[in-house]
Residue frames as qw, qx, qy, qz and C-alpha x, y, z in Angstrom:
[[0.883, -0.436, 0.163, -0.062, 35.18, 138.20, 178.71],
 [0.073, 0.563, -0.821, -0.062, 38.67, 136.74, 179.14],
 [0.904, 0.165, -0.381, -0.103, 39.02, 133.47, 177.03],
 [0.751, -0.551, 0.344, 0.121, 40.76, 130.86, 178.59],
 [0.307, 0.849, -0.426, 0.068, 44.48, 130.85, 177.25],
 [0.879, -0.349, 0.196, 0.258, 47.00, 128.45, 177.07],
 [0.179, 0.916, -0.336, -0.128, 50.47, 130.18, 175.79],
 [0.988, 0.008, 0.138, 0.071, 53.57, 128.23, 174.07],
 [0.733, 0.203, 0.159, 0.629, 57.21, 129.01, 173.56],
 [0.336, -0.690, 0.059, 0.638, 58.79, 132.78, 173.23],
 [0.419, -0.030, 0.513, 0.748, 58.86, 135.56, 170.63],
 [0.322, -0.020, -0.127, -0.938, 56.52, 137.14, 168.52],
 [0.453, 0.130, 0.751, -0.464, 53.00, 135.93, 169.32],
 [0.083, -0.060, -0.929, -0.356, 50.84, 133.91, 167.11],
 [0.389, -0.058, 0.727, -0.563, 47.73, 133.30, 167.62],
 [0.081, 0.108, -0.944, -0.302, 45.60, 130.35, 166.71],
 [0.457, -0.054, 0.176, -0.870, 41.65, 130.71, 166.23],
 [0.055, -0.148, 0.974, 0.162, 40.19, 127.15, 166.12],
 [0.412, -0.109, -0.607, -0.671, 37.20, 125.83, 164.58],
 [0.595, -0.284, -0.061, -0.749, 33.75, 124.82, 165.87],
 [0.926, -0.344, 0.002, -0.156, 33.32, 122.28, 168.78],
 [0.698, 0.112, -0.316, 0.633, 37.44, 122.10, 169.25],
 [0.478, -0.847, 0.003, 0.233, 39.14, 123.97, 171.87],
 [0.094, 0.890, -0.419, -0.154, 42.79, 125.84, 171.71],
 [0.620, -0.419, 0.645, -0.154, 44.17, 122.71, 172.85],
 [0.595, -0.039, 0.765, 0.243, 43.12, 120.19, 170.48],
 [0.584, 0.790, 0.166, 0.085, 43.06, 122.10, 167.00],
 [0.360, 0.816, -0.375, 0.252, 46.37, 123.52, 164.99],
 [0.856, -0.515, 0.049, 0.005, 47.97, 120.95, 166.75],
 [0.699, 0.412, 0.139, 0.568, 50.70, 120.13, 163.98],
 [0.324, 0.775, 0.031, 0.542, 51.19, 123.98, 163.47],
 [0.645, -0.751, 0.101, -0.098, 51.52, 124.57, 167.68],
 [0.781, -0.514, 0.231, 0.269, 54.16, 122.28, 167.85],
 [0.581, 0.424, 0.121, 0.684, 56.33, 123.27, 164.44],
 [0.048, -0.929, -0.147, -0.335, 55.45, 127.40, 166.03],
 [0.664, -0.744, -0.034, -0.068, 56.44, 127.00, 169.38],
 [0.867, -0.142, 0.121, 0.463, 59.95, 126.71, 168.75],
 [0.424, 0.229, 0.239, 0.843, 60.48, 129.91, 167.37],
 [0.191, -0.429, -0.110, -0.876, 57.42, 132.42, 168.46],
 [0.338, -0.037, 0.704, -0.623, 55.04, 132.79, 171.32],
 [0.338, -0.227, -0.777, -0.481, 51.75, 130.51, 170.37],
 [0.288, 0.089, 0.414, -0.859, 48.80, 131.73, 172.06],
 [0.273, -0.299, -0.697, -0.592, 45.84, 129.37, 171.30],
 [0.339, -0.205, 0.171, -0.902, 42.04, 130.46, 173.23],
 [0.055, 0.289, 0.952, 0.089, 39.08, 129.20, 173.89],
 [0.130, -0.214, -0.272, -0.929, 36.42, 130.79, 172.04],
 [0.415, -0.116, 0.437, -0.790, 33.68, 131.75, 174.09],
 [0.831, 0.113, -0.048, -0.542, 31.34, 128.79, 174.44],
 [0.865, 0.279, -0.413, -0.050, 34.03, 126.62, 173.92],
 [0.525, 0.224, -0.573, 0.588, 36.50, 124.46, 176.19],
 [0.348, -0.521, -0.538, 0.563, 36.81, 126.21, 179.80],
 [0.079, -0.017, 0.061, -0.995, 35.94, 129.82, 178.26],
 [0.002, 0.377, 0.925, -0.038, 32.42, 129.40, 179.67],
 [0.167, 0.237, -0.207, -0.934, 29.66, 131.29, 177.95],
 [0.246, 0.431, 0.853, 0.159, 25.69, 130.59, 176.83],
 [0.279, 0.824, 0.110, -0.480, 25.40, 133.92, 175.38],
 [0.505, 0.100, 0.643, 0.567, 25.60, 133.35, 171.58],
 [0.266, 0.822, 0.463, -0.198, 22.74, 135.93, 170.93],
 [0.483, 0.864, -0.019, -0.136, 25.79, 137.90, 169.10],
 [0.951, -0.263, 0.143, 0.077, 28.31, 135.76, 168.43],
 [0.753, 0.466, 0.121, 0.448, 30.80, 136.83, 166.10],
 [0.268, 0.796, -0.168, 0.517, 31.00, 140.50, 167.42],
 [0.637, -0.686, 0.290, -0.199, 31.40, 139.17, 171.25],
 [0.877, -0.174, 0.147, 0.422, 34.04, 136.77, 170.29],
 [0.692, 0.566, -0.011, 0.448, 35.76, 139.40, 168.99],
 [0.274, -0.790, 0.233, -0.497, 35.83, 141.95, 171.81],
 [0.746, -0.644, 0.168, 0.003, 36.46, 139.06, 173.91],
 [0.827, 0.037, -0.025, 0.561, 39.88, 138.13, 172.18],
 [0.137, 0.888, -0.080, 0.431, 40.84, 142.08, 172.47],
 [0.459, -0.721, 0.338, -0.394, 40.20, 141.85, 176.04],
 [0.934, -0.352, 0.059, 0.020, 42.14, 138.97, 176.16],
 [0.598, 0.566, 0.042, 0.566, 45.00, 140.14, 174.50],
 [0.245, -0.797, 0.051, -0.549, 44.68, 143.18, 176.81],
 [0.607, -0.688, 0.161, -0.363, 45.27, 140.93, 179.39],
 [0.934, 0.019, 0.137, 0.330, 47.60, 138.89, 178.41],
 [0.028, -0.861, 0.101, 0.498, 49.75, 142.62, 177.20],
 [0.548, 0.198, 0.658, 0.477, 50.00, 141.81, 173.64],
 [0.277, 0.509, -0.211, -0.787, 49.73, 145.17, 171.29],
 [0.590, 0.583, -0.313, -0.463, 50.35, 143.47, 167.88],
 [0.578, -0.187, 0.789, 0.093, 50.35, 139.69, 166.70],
 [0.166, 0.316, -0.825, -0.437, 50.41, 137.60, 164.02],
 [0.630, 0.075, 0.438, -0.637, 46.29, 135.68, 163.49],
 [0.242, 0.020, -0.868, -0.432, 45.47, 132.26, 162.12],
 [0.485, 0.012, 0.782, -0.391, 42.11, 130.82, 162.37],
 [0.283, 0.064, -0.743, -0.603, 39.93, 128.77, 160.20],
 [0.400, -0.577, -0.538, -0.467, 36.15, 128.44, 159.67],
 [0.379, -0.856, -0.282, -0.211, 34.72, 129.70, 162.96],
 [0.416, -0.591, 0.028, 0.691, 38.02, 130.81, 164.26],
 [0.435, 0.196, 0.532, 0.700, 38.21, 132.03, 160.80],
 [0.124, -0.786, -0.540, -0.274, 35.11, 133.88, 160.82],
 [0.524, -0.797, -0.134, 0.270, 35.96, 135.39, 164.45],
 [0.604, -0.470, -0.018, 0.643, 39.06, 136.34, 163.09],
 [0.347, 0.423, 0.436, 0.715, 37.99, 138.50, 160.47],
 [0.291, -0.856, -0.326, -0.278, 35.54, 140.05, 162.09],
 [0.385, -0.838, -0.197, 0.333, 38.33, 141.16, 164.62],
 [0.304, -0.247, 0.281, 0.876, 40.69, 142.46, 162.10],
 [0.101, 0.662, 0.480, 0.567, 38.45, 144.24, 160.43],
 [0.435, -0.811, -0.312, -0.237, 37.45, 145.87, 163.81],
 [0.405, -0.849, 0.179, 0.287, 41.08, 146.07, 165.27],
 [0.965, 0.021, 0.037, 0.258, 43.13, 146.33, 162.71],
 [0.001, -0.736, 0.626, -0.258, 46.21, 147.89, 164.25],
 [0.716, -0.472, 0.408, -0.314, 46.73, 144.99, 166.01],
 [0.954, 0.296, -0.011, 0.039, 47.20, 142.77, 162.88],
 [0.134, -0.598, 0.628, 0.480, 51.25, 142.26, 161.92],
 [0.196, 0.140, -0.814, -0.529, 49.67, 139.50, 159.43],
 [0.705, 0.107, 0.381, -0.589, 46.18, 137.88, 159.29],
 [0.196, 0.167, -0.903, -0.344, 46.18, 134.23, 157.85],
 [0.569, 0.027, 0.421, -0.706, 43.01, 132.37, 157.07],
 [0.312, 0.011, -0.882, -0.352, 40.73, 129.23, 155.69],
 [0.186, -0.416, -0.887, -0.079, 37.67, 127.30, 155.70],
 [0.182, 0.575, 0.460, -0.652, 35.61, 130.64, 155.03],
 [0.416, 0.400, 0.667, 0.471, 33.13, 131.94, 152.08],
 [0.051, 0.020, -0.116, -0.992, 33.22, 135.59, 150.69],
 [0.474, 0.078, -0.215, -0.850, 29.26, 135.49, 149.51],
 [0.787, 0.167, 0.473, -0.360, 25.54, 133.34, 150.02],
 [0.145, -0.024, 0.879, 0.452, 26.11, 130.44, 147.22],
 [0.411, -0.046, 0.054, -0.909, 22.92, 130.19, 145.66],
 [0.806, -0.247, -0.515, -0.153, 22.01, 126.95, 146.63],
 [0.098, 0.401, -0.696, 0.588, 22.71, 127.84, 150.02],
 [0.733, -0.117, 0.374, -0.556, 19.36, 126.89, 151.75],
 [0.927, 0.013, -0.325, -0.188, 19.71, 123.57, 150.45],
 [0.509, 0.269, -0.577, 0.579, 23.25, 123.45, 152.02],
 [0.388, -0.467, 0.136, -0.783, 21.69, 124.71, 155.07],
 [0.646, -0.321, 0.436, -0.538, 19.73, 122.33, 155.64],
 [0.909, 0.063, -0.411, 0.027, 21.91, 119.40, 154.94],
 [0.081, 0.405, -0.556, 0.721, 24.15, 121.15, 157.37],
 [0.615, -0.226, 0.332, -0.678, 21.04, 121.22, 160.20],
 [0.823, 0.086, -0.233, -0.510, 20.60, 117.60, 159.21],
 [0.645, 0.280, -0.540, 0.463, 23.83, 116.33, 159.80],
 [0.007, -0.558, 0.388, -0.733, 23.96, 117.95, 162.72],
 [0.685, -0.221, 0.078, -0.690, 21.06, 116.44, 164.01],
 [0.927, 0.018, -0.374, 0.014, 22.27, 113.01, 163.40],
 [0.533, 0.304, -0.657, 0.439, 25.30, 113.85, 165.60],
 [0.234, -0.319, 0.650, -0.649, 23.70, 114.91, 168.69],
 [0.888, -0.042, -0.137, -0.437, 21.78, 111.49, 168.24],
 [0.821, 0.207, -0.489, 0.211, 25.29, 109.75, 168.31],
 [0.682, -0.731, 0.017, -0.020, 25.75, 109.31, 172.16],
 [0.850, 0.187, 0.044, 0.491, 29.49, 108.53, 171.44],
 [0.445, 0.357, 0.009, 0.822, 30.24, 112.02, 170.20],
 [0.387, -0.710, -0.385, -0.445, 28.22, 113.48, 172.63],
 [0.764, -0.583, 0.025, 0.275, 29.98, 112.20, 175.94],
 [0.739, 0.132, 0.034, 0.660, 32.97, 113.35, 174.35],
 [0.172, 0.574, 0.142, 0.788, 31.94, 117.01, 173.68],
 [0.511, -0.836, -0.070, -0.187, 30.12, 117.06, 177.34],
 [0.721, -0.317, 0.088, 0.610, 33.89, 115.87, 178.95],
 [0.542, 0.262, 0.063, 0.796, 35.82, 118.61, 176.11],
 [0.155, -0.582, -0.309, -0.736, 33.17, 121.66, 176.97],
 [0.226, -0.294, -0.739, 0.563, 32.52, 123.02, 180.09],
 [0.354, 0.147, 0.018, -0.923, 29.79, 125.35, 178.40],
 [0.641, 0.402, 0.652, 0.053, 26.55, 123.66, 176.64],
 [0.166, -0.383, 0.456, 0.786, 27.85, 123.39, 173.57],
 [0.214, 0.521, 0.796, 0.223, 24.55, 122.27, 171.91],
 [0.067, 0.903, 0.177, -0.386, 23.35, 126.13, 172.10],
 [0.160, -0.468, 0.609, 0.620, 26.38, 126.30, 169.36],
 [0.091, 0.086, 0.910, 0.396, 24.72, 123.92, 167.13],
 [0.134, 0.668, 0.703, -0.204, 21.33, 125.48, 167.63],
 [0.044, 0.814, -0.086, -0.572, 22.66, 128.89, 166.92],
 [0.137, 0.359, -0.623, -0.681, 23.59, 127.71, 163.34],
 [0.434, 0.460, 0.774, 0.015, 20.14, 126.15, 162.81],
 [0.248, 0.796, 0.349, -0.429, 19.22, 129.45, 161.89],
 [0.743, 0.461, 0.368, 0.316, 19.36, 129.90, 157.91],
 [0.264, 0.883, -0.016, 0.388, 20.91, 133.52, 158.18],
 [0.651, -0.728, 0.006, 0.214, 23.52, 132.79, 160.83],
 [0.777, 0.110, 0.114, 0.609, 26.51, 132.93, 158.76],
 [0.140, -0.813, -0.079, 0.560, 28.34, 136.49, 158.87],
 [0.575, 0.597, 0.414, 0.375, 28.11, 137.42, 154.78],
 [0.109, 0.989, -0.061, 0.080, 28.40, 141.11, 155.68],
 [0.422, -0.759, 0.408, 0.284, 31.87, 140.53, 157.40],
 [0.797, 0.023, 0.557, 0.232, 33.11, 137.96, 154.63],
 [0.662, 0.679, 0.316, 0.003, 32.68, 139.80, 151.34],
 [0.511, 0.664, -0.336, 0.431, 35.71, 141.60, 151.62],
 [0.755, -0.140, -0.203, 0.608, 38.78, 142.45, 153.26],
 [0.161, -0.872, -0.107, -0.449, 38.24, 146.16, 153.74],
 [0.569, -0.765, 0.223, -0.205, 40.11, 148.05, 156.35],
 [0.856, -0.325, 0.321, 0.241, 42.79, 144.97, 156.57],
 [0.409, 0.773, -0.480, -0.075, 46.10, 146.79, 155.43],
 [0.291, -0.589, 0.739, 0.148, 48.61, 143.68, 156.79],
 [0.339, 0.279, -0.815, -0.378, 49.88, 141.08, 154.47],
 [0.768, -0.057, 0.410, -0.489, 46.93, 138.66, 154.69],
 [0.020, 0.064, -0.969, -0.237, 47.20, 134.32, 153.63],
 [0.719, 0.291, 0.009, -0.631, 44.07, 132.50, 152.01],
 [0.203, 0.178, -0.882, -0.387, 44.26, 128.87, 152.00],
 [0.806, 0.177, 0.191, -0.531, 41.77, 126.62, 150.69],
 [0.622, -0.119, 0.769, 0.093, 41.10, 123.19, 149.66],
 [0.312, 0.006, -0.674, -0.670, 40.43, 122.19, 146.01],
 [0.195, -0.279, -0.932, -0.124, 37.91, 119.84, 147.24],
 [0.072, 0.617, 0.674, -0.401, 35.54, 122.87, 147.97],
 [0.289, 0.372, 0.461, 0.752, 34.67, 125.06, 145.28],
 [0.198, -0.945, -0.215, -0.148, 32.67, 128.09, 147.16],
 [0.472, -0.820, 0.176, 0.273, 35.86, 128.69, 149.20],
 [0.520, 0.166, 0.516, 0.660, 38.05, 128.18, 145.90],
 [0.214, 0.774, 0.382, 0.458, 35.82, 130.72, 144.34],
 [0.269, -0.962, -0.042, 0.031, 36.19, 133.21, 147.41],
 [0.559, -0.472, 0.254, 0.633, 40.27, 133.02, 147.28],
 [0.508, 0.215, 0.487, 0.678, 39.98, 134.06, 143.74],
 [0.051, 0.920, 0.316, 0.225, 37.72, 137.00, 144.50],
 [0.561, -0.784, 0.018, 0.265, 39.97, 138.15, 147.27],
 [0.701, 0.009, 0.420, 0.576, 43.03, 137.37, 145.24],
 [0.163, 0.654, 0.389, 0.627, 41.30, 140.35, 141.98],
 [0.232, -0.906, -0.237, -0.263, 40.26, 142.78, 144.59],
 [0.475, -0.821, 0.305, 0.089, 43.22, 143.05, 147.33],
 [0.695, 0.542, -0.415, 0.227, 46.90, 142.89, 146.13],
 [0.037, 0.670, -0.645, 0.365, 48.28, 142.21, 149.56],
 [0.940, -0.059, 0.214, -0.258, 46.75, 138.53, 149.65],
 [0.196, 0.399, -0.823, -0.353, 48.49, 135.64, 148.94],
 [0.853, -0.007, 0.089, -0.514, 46.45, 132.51, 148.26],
 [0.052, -0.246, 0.967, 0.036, 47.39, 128.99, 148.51],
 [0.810, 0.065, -0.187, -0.553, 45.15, 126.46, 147.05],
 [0.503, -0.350, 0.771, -0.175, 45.81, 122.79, 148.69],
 [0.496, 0.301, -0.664, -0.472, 45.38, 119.96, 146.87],
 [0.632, -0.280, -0.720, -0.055, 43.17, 116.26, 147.97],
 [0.082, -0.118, -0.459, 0.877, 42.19, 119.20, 151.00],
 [0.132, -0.693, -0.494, -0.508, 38.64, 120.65, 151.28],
 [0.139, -0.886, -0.120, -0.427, 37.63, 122.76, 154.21],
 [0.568, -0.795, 0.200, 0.073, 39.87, 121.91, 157.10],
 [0.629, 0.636, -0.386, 0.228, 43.24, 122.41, 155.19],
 [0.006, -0.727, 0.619, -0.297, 45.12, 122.26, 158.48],
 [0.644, -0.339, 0.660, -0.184, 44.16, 119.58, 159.80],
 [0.940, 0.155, 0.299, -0.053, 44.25, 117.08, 156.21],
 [0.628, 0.654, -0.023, 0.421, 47.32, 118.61, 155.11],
 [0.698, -0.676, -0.104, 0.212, 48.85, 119.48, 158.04],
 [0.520, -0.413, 0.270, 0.697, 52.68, 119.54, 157.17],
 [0.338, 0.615, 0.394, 0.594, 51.30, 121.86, 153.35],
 [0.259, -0.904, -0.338, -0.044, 49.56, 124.36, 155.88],
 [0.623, -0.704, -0.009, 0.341, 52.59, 124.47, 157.84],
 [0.548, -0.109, 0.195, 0.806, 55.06, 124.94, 155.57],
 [0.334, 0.494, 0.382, 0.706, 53.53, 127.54, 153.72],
 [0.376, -0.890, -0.217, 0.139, 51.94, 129.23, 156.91],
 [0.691, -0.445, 0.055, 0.568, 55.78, 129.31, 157.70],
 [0.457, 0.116, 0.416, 0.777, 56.59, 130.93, 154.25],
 [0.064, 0.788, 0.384, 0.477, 54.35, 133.26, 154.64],
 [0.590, -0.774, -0.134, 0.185, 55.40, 134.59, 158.30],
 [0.738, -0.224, 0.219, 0.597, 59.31, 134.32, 157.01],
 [0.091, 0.759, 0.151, 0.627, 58.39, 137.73, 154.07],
 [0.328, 0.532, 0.080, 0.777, 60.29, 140.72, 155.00],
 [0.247, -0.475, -0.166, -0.828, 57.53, 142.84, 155.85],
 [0.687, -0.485, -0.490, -0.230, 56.18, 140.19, 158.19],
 [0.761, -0.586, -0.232, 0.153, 58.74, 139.63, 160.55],
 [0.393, 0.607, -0.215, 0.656, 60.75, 142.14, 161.88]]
């Protein structure tokens, strides 16, 4: 499917995968408006999310990827420049892994190479939490006004204890362009995965954030940005 697309500014293109229950719109907000002055910023809505309207989740990871191809396709974009973090993160691995010609750089965060092994407990404080929010009528009315899919069929689809995508995560295979890895300190599984990534692939860099844990871009905003920037500004990247 074509995602809905909202496009910013002129140049090379950007694009900006955003994280679970947010739309293009109101994630990488900071980084949008520091981008847009200098490259094209291209941020989606992943399927399910916002106005890209979708209640097929039955394979979620490899249909958001095909659908940002074909959106890309339609939008006539060959080769860009990818940021996304946790579930844009996810999505965006899984399509560079699967197109990558397409990559000129792949930048990422708030994902984990490998099952911790106290993951089923994490699980199912995850499912617990979860449960308390679609209790909180508040954040509800909000997500039914931001979503024009049901996005509860999101939150159901990660009840299930084997939903994460481990197989895509463990490595970086296949992904020759220059690829970023930040993470917060304040999460030690995704600490641990920049340092695997970091021993196995020399064309990573890694940034570790400091008083950050999983959504580095958004509590650290102007760190993300600059260093996003400093990574884009290499040589090799832009040209």
């Amino acid at each position: 499917m074509i995602l809905h697309t909202e496009v910013y500014g002129e140049g090379e293109p950007i694009v900006f995968l955003h994280t679970g229950l947010q739309t293009g719109t109101t994630d990488f907000e900071k980084q949008r408006e520091v981008l847009q002055e200098s490259m094209k910023v291209i941020v989606p809505d992943l399927r399910g999310h916002g106005k890209s309207v979708s209640d097929d989740f039955s394979n979620y990871f490899e249909d958001a990827a095909d659908d940002l191809k074909e959106t890309l396709d339609h939008l006539q974009i060959d080769r860009l420049h990818l940021v996304g973090c946790s579930l844009g993160g996810l999505v965006g691995l899984r399509f560079a892994k699967k197109y990558p010609d397409r990559l000129r750089s792949l930048t990422l965060s708030g994902i984990t190479s490998d099952k911790p092994d106290n993951w089923a407990v994490m699980h199912a404080q995850d499912v617990q939490f979860q449960r308390e929010l679609l209790e909180n009528s508040e954040f509800t009315k909000q997500l039914d006004l931001q979503h024009q899919s049901d996005w509860r069929q999101f939150i159901y689809m990660a009840r299930d204890e084997d939903w994460y995508p481990f197989e895509y995560t463990s490595n970086l295979d296949n992904i020759s362009a220059p690829i970023l890895f930040m993470v917060g300190e304040g999460n030690p599984a995704e600490v641990e995965t920049a340092a695997k990534y970091r021993n196995i692939h020399s064309h990573i860099h890694v940034c570790v954030i400091p008083f950050a844990s999983h959504l580095v871009h958004v509590e650290k905003p102007d760190m993300y940005t600059e260093v996003l920037l400093e990574f884009l500004n290499v040589g090799q990247i832009k040209s």
